[in-house]
MIDOSE-1310 file (N, C-alpha, C; in nm, 2 decimals, decimal comma, always signed):
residues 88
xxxx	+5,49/+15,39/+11,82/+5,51/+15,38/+11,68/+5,40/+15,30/+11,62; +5,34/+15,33/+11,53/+5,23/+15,30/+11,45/+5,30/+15,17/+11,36; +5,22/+15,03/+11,35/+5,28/+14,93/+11,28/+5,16/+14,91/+11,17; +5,19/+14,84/+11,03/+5,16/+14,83/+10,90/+5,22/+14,70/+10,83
xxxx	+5,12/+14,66/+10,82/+5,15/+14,53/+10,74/+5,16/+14,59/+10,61; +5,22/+14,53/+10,47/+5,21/+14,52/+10,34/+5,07/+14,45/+10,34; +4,99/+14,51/+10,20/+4,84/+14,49/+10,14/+4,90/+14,37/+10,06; +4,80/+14,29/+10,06/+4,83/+14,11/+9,99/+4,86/+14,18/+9,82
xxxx	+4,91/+14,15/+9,69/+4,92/+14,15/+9,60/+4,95/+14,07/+9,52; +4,95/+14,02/+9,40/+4,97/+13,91/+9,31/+5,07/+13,99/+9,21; +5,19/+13,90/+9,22/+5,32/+13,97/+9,11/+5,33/+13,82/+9,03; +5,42/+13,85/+8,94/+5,51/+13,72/+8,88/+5,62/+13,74/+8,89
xxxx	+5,65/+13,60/+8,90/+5,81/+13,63/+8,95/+5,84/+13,44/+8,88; +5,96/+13,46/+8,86/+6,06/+13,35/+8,76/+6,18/+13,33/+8,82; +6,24/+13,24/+8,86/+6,40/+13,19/+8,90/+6,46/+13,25/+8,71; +6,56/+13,36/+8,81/+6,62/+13,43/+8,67/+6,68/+13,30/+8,59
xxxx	+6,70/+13,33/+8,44/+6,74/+13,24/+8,37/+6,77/+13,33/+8,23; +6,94/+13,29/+8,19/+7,00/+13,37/+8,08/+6,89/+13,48/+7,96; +6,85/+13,54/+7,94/+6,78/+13,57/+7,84/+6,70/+13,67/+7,96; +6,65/+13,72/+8,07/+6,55/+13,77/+8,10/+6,61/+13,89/+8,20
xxxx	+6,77/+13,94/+8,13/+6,88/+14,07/+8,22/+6,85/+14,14/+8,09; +6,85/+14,27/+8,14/+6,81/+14,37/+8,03/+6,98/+14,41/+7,93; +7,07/+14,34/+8,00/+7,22/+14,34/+7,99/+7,34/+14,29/+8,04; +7,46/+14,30/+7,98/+7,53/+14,24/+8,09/+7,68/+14,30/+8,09
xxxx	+7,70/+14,31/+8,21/+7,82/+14,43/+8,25/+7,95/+14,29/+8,26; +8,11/+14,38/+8,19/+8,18/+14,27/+8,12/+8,26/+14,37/+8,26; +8,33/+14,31/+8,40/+8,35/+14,36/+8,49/+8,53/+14,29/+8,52; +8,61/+14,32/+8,56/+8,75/+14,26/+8,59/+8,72/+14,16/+8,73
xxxx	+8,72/+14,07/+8,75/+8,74/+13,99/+8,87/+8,81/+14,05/+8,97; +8,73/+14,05/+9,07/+8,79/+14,01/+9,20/+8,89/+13,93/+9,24; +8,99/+13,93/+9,19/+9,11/+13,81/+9,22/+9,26/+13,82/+9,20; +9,29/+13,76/+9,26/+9,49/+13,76/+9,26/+9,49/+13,64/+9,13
xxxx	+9,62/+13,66/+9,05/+9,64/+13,55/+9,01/+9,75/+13,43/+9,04; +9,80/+13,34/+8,98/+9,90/+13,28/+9,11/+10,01/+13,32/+9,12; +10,07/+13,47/+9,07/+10,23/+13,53/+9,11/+10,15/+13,64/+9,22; +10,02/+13,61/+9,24/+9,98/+13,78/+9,33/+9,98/+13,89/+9,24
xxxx	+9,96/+13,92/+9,11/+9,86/+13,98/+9,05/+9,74/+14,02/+9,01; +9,67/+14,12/+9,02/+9,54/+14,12/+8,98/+9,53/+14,04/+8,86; +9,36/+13,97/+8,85/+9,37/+13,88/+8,73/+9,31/+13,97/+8,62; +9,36/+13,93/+8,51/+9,30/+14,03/+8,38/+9,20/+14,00/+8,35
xxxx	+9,13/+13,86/+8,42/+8,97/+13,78/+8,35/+8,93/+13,85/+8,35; +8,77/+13,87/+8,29/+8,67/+13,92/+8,33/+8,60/+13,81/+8,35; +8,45/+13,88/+8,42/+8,33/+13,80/+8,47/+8,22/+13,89/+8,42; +8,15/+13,82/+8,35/+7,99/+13,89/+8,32/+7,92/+13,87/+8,45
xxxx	+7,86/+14,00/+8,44/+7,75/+14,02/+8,50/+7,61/+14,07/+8,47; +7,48/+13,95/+8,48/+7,34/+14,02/+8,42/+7,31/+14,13/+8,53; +7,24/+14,24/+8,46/+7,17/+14,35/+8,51/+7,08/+14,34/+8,50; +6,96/+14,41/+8,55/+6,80/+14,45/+8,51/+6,80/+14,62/+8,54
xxxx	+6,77/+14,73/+8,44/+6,70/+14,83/+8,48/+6,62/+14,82/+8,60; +6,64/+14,86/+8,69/+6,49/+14,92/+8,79/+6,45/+15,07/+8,81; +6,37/+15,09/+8,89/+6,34/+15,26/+8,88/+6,45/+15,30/+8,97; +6,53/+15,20/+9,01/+6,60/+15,26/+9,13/+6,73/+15,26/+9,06
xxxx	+6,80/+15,24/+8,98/+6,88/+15,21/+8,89/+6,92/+15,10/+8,86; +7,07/+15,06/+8,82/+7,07/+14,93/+8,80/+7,14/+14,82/+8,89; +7,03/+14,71/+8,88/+7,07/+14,61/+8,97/+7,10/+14,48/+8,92; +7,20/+14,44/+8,97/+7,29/+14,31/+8,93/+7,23/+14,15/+8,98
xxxx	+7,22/+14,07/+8,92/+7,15/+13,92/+8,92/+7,26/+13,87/+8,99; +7,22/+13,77/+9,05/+7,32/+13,70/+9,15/+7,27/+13,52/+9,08; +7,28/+13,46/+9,08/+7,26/+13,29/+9,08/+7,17/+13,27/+9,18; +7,05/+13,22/+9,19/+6,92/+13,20/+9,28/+6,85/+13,29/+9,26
xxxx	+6,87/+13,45/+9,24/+6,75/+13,52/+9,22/+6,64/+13,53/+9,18; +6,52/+13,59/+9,20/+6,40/+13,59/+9,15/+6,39/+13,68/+9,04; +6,33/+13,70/+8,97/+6,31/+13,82/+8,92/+6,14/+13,84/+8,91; +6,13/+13,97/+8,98/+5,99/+13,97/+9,03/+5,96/+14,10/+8,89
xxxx	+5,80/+14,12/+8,83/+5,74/+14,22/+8,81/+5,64/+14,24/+8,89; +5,63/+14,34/+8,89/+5,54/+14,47/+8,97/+5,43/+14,48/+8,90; +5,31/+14,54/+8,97/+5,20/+14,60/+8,95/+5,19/+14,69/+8,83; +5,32/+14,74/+8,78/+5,32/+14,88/+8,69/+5,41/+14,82/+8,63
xxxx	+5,42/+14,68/+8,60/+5,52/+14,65/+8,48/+5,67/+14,64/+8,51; +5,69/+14,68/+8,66/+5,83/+14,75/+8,67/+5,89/+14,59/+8,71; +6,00/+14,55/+8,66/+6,14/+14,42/+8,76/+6,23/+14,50/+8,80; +6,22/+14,37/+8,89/+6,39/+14,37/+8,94/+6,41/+14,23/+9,03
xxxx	+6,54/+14,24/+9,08/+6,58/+14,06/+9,11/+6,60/+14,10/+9,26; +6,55/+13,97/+9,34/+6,49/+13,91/+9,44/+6,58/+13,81/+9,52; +6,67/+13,81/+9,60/+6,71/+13,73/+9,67/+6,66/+13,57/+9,71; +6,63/+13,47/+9,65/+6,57/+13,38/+9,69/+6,50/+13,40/+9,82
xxxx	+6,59/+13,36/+9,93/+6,56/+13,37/+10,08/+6,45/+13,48/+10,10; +6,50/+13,55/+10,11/+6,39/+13,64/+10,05/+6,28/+13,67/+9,97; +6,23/+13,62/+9,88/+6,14/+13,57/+9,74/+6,08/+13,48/+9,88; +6,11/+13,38/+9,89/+6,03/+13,31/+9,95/+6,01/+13,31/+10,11
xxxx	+6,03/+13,38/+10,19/+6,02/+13,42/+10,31/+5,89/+13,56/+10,27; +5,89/+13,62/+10,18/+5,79/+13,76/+10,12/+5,63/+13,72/+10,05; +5,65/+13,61/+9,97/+5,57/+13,55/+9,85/+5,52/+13,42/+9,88; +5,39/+13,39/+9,91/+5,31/+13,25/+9,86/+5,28/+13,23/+9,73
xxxx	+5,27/+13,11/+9,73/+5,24/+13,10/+9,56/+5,08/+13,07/+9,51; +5,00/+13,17/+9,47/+4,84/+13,22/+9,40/+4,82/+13,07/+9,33; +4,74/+12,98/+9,41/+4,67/+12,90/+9,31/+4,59/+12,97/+9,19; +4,56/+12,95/+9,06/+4,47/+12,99/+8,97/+4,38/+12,91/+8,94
């Protein structure tokens, strides 16, 4: 089996923060309430368009762009296990 590193590239990437989800999905919670009912709350959740469809922000995410302009959100652990940071 033939191995392949990834070619070095320079993106920008931002610890997500309110203002930078292309939307945000108004979703029912996951949860019992205290008689053992589903709860009626809801929980927002930020999205971003990607080319892949849409993908949901988590708390720590990165949100990286691409070469072609394109985002999407980044697992911290990930973000920085993938990415050094480009002195200018």
């Amino acid at each position: 089996m033939a191995k392949w590193r990834k070619k070095p590239l320079v993106i920008d990437a931002d610890p997500y923060a309110p203002g930078m989800e292309d939307g945000i999905c108004n979703t029912p919670m996951a949860k019992l309430d205290k008689f053992g009912f589903p709860s009626t709350e809801k929980q927002s959740i930020p999205y971003i368009n990607t080319l892949e469809g849409r993908h949901y922000i988590t708390e720590g995410d990165y949100i990286i762009t691409g070469i072609k302009g394109e985002r999407y959100p980044i697992k911290r652990d990930i973000f920085f296990a993938s990415y050094e940071k480009v002195e200018e």
